[in-house]
Every structure is written in structure tokens, then in C-alpha cells.
C-alpha positions as CSV (number, residue, x, y, z in Angstrom):
1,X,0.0,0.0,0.0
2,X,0.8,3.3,-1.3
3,X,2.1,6.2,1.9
4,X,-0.6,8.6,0.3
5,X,-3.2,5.6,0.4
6,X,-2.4,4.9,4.3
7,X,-2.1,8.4,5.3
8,X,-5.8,9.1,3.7
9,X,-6.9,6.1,5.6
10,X,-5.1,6.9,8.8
11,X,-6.6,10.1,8.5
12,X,-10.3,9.0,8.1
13,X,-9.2,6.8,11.1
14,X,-8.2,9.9,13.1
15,X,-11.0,12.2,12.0
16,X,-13.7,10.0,13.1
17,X,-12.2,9.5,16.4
18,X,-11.7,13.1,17.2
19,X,-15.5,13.7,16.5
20,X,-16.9,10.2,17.7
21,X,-15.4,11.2,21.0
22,X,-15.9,15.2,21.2
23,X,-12.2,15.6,21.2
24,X,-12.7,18.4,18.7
25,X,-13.6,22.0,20.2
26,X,-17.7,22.9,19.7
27,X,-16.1,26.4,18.2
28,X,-14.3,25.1,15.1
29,X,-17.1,25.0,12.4
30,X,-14.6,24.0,9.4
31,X,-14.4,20.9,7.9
32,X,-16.9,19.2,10.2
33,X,-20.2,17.0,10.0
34,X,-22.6,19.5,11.3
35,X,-20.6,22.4,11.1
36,X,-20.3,24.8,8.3
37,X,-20.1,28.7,7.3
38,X,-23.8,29.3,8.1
39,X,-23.3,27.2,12.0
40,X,-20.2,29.9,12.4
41,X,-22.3,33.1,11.1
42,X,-25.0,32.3,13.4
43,X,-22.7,31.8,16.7
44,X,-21.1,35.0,15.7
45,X,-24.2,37.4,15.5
46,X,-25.4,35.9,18.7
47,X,-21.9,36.8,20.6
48,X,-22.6,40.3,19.1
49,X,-26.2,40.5,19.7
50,X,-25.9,39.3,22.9
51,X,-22.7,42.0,24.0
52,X,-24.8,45.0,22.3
53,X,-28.2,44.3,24.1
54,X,-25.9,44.4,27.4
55,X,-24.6,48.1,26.3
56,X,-21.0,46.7,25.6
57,X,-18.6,47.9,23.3
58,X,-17.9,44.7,20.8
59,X,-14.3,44.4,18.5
60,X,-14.5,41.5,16.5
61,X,-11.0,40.7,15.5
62,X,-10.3,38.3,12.3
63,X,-7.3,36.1,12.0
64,X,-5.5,34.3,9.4
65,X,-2.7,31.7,9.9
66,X,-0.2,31.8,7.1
67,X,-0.8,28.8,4.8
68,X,-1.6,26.4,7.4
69,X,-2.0,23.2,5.3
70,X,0.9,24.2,3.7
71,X,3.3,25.0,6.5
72,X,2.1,23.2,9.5
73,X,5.3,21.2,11.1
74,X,5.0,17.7,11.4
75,X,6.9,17.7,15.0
76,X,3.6,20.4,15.9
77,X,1.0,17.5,14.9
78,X,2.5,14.7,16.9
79,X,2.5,16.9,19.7
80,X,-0.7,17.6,19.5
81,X,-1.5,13.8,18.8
82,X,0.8,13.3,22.1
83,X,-1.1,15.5,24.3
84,X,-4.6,14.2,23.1
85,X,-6.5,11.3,23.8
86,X,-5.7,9.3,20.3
87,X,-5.3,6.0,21.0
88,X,-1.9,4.7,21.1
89,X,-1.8,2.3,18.1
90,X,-3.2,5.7,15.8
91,X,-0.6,7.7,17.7
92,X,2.1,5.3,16.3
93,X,0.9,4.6,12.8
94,X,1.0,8.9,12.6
95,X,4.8,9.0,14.1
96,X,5.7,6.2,11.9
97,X,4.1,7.9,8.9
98,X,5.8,11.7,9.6
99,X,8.9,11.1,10.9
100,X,11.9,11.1,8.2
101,X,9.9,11.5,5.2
102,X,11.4,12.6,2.3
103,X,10.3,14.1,-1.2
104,X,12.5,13.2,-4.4
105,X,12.5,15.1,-7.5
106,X,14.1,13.2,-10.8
107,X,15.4,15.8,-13.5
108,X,16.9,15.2,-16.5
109,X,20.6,16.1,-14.6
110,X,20.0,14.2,-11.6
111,X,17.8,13.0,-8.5
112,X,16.9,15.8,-6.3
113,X,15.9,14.8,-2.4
114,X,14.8,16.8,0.7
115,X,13.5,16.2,4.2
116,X,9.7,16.8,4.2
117,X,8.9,18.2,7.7
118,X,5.6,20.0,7.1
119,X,2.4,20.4,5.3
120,X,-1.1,18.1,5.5
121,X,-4.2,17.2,3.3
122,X,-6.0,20.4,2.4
123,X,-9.3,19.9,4.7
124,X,-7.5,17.4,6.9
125,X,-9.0,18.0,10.5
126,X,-5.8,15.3,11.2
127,X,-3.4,18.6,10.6
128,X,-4.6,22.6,11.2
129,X,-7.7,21.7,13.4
130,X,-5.7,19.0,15.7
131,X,-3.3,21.9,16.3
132,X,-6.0,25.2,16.5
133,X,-7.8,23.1,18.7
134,X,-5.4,23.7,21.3
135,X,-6.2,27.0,21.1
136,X,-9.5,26.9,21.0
137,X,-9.1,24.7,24.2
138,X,-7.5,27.7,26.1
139,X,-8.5,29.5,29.1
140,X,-9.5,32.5,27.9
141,X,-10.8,35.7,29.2
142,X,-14.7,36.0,29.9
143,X,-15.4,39.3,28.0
144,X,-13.1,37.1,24.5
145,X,-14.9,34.6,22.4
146,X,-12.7,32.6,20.2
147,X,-14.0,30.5,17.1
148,X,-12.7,29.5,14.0
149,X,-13.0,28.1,10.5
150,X,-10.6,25.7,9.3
151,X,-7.2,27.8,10.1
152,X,-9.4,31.3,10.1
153,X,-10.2,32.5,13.3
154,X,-12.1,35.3,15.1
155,X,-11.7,36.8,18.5
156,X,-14.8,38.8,20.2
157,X,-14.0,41.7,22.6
158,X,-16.4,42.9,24.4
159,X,-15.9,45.4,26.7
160,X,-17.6,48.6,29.1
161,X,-15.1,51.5,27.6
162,X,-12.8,52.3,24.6
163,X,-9.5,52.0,27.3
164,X,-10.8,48.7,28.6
165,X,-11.6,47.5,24.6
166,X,-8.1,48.5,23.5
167,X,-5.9,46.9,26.8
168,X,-8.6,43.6,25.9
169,X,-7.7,43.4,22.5
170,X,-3.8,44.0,22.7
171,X,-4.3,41.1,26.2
172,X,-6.4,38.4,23.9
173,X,-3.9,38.9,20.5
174,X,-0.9,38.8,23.0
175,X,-2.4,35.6,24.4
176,X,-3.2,34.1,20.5
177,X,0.2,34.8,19.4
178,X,2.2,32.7,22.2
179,X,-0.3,29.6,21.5
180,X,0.4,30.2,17.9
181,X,4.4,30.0,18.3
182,X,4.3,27.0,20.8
183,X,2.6,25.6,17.9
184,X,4.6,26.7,15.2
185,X,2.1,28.7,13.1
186,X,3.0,31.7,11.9
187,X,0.2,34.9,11.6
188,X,-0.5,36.9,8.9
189,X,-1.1,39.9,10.8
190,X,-0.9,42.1,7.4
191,X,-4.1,40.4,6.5
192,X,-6.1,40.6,10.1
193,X,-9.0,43.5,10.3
194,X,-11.4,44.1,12.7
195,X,-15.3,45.9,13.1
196,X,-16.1,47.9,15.5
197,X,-19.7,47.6,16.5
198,X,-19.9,50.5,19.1
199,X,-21.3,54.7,19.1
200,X,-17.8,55.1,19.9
201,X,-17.1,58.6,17.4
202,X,-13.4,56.9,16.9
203,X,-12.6,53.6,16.2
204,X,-9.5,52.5,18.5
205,X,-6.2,51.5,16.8
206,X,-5.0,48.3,16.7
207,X,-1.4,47.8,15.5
208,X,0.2,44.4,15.3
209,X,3.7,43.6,14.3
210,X,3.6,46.8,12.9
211,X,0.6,46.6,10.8
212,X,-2.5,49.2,11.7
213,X,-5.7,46.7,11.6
214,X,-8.5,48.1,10.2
């Protein structure tokens, strides 16, 4: 048998135990049986209904990781796999399967090889949503919602005043970026962009790595 035919099945393997036993977080609406753009919609407009009825300022904060399926390392998955509740004999077909893997290239000079340390099946909840679920699985601050899509993800701030808004926002992305790095995923923080949903007169700005959200 093929490597790409056992690591479909192996995934298939993986993906119905994450969900058969509720491994995966209830917030991560991509990829899923049950789940989809319209489930993630809906849970977002009641997290923004719910903090505008209450008088709360609301930042919703969107968040893209930098080709996730593409650059995910393999040492981040087991890791994951490690820490979760996959059952040994899956845990060890995965670290037999990703460990010293190699990709060759034969051109009409010579053979071309390299260690293959990273990327996953495009839609494979086996690679960015083992991983994000982590963070999804964090403690995080009652006035911050956290949800994603896939590898996109939104944060919710809601808070009483702008100062209190700002120092929540700056306190949740500082939080999101040391989960991402212990995980290896890098941010594309040129890309994030938030609404306001507020009567503030002036929108509070956000700057991240140097970029000015909008």
C-alpha cells in the first residue's frame, strides 16, 4: 500500500475519532459533519447581539494563519496527537508515517531529495484543526470569544469602555500569538482586520507587528 493511500486512511481513522469522542472544540465550524459557514455566522451574531443588548462595546477581530495546510510542522501534529487522547496504536501509525519522510525530484541532470517536515491534506481535520484546537481549548478571558473556521479565526471583545476595549484586544492577540508559536504557526497579521460595532465617534487603533488593523 501506497504512503498517500495509508495516510488518507489513517486520517479518516483519526477524524472519526476526534469527533466520535468530542475531542474536537464545539467552536471550530470547518471541515466538520454539522458544522459549516452558516453554523459559524449564526454563533457570531449571537456573541454580538448578545454584547450589544448588554450596552458593551464589541471588537470582532479576524485572523488568518499563514498557509496552514501548507506549512504546518509535522513535530507540531504529533505533539498535538501526544497531548490528546488518540489512541496509542493511531498515535504510532501517525509517528511512523511523519517522521523522516522525504520528497524526491528526478530531473533530467539528476535526483533531487529533501526532508519533508511540514504540510497536510488540504481539509484534513488530522493537521490545522488537531493543532488550532489547542487554542481553541484555552483559558480565555470571559469578555473574549474565540472561534474558528478551518485555520481562520475570530476573537470577540467585548468590553464597558474604549480603554478597557483597546488593553482587551492588545491582552487576547498577545495571548493568540504565544499559543500560535508554541505551535509553530505563523500569523498573517498584514491580513487581520477588525469591526467595530460601538457609538464610539473613533474607532481605537490596533497595531500588530507593525501593521495598523482596520
Amino acid at each position: 500500500m501506497s504512503n498517500v493511500y495509508l495516510a488518507k486512511l489513517m486520517t479518516q481513522r483519526l477524524t472519526y475519532h476526534l469527533e466520535s469522542t468530542n475531542s474536537l472544540n464545539d467552536r471550530q465550524h470547518g471541515f466538520r459533519e454539522g458544522k459549516s459557514v452558516d453554523t459559524a455566522i449564526n454563533e457570531l451574531l449571537r456573541k454580538i447581539q448578545t454584547a450589544r443588548r448588554d450596552g458593551k462595546h464589541v471588537l470582532v477581530l479576524s485572523i488568518d494563519i499563514k498557509g496552514a495546510f501548507d506549512n504546518l510542522q509535522h513535530r507540531a501534529t504529533l505533539k498535538s496527537l501526544d497531548s490528546s487522547t488518540c489512541p496509542i496504536n493511531i498515535n504510532r501509525l501517525f509517528h511512523g508515517l511523519l517522521q523522516n519522510r522525504k520528497v524526491t525530484l528526478l530531473t533530467a541532470q539528476a535526483r533531487a531529495t529533501k526532508d519533508k517536515k511540514q504540510g497536510c491534506p488540504q481539509g484534513s481535520c488530522s493537521g490545522p484543526a488537531l493543532v488550532t484546537n489547542e487554542i481553541l481549548n484555552q483559558v480565555w478571558s470571559d469578555n473574549v470569544h474565540i472561534q474558528a473556521f478551518a485555520d481562520d479565526f475570530v476573537l470577540v471583545i467585548e468590553a464597558e469602555t474604549n480603554k478597557s476595549l483597546v488593553e482587551d484586544t492588545y491582552s487576547a492577540i498577545t495571548q493568540f500569538s504565544s499559543r500560535c508559536s508554541e505551535n509553530e504557526l505563523a500569523i498573517s497579521t498584514e491580513k487581520a482586520n477588525y469591526i467595530l460595532f460601538s457609538k464610539m465617534v473613533r474607532s481605537p487603533k490596533i497595531i500588530w507587528n507593525g501593521y495598523k488593523n482596520k
